[in-house]
C-alpha positions in Angstrom: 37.5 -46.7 67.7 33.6 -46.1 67.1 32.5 -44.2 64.4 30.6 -41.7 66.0 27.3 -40.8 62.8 27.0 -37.1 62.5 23.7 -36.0 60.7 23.0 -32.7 59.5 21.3 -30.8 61.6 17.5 -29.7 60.6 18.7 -26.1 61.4 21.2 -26.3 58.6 19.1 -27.8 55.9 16.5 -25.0 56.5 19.6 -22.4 56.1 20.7 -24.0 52.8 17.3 -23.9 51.5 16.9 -20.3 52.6 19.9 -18.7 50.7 19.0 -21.2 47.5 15.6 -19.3 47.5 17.3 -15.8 47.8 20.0 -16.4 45.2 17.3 -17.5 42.6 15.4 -14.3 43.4 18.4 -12.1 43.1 18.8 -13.9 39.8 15.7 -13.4 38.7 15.6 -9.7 39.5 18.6 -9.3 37.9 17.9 -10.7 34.4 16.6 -8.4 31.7 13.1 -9.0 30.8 13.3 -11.0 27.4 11.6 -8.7 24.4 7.9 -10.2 23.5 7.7 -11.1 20.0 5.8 -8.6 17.7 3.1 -10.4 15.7 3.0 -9.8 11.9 1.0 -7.2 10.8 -2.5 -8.8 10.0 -3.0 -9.0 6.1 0.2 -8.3 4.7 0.4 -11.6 2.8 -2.6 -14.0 2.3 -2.6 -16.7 0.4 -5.5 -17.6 -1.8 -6.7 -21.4 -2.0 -9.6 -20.3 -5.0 -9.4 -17.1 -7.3 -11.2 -14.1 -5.4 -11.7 -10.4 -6.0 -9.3 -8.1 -4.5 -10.3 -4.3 -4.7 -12.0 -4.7 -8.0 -8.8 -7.3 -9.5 -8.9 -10.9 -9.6 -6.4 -12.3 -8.0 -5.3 -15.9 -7.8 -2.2 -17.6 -5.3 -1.7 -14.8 -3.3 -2.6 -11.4 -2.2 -0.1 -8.7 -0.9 -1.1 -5.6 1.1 0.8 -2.4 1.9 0.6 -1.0 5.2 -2.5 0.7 4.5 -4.2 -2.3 3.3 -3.9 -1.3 0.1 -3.4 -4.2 -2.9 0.1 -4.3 -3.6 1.0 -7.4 -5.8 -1.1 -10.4 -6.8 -1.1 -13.0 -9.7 -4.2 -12.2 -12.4 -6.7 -15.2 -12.2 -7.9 -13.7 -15.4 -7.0 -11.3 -17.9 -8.1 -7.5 -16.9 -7.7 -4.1 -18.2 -6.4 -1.3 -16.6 -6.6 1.7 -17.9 -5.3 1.6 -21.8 -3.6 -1.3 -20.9 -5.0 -4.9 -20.6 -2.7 -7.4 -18.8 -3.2 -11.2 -19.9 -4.2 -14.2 -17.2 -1.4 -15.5 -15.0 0.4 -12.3 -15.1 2.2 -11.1 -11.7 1.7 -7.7 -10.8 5.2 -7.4 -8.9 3.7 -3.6 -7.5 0.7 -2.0 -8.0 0.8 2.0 -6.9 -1.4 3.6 -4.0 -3.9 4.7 -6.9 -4.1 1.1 -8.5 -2.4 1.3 -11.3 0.5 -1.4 -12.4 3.8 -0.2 -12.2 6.1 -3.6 -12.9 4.9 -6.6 -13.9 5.3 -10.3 -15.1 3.1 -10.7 -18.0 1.3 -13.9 -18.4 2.4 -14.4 -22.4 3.6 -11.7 -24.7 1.6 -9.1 -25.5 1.5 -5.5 -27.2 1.5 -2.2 -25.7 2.2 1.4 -27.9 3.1 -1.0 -30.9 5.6 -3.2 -29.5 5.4 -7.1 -28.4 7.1 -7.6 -25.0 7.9 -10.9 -23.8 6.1 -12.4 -21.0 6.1 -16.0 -19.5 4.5 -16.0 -16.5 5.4 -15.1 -13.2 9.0 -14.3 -12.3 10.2 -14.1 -15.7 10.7 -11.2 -18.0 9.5 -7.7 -16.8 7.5 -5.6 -18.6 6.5 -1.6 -16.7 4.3 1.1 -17.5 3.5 4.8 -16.5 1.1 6.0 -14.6 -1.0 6.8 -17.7 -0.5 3.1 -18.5 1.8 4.0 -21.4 4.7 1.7 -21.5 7.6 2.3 -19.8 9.8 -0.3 -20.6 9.8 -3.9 -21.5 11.7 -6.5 -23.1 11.0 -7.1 -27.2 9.6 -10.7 -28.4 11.7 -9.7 -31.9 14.1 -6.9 -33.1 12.6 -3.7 -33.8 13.1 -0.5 -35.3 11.8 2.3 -33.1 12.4 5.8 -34.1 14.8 4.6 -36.2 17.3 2.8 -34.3 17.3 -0.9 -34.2 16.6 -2.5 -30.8 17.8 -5.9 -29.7 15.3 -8.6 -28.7 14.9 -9.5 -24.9 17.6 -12.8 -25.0 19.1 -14.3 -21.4 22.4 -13.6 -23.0 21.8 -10.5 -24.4 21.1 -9.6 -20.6 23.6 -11.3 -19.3 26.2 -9.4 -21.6 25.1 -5.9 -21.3 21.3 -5.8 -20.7 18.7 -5.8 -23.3 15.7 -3.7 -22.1 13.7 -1.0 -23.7 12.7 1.8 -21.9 10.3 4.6 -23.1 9.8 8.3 -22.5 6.0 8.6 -21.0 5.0 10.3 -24.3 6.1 7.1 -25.9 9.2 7.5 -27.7 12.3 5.7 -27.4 14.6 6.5 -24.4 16.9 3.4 -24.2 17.8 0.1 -25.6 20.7 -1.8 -27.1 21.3 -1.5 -31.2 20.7 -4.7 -33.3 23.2 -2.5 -35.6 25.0 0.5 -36.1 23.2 3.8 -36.1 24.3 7.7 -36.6 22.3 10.8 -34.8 23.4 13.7 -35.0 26.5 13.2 -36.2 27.4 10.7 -33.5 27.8 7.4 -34.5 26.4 4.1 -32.8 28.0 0.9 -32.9 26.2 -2.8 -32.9 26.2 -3.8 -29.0 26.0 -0.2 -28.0 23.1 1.3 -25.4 22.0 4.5 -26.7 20.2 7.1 -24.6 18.4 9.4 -26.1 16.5 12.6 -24.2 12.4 13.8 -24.6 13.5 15.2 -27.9 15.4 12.4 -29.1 18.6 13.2 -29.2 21.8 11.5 -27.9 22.3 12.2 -24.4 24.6 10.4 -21.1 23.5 7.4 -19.5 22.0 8.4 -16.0 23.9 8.5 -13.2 24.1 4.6 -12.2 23.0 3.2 -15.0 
């Protein structure tokens, strides 16, 4: 028997193509619209390839901004003074507030603020805060000291590890926390070694804040 050829008809290629074309416009129609990608605010982060001036502070490495263009953290290229307190080269400001003040920082070598040497070794390591009067607010001590007569511990990784060794401050200055090199009585309440003690404005034993 002859095999008889069959070719497909012209008529139904053209049909085939014709319901390919509408399926991929009903798919297209269909599919959500994918969500354009929102650029990064312009200045947030720049890095620095010399020192430069940033808003009056010389910065080295980087520069951050808030979202008012405002400096917000930088590495000192130099040492620079800041009210009563003068922060060393190669210290990290971690946050500087809206008025330009430092509020945490890493400080470039240890240095003295109010009377008391706080431990700095450069950026990322130990933290060291003040007020917005540039009084200190709390740091961690190069040696033991004895501040309104209790004891503190020096700023040790274990001692942090164990229990936390920062000293924090009152903004008029006097001692509002730290952890006793040894025991200590106030007001009739005694104070063992190892012990945080909180004390209030008028220096008197008080709970630790809630959280801490």
């Amino acid at each position: 028997m002859k095999k008889i050829d069959d070719p497909i008809s012209p008529f139904v290629v053209a049909g085939l193509l014709f319901l390919t074309c509408v399926g991929l416009l009903a798919l297209m129609s269909s599919a959500k619209p994918s969500k354009p990608t929102e650029p990064a605010p312009d200045g947030t982060v720049e890095q620095l390839a010399t020192p430069r001036i940033v808003q009056g502070v010389p910065c080295s490495g980087y520069v951050r901004f808030d979202a008012e263009g405002r400096l917000e953290s930088c590495i000192l290229s130099q040492e620079h003074t800041f009210g009563p307190a003068v922060l060393p080269a190669n210290t990290q400001v971690r946050h500087f507030r809206p008025d330009g003040t430092p509020e945490d920082v890493h400080l470039g070598h240890d240095a003295r603020y109010d009377g008391h040497l706080c431990r700095g070794e450069g950026p990322g390591s130990w933290m060291t805060g003040f007020h917005p009067d540039g009084g200190l607010k709390y740091c961690f001590l190069v040696d033991r000291e004895t501040i309104d007569g209790f004891l503190c511990e020096r700023g040790t990784f274990w001692g942090e590890v164990t229990g936390g060794v920062i000293v924090e401050f009152h903004p008029d200055g006097k001692l509002e926390s730290c952890r006793l090199a040894a025991d200590a009585t106030v007001a009739g309440q005694a104070f063992r070694k190892g012990q945080r003690v909180w004390l209030d404005a008028e220096g008197k034993p008080t709970p630790a804040p809630a959280g801490r």
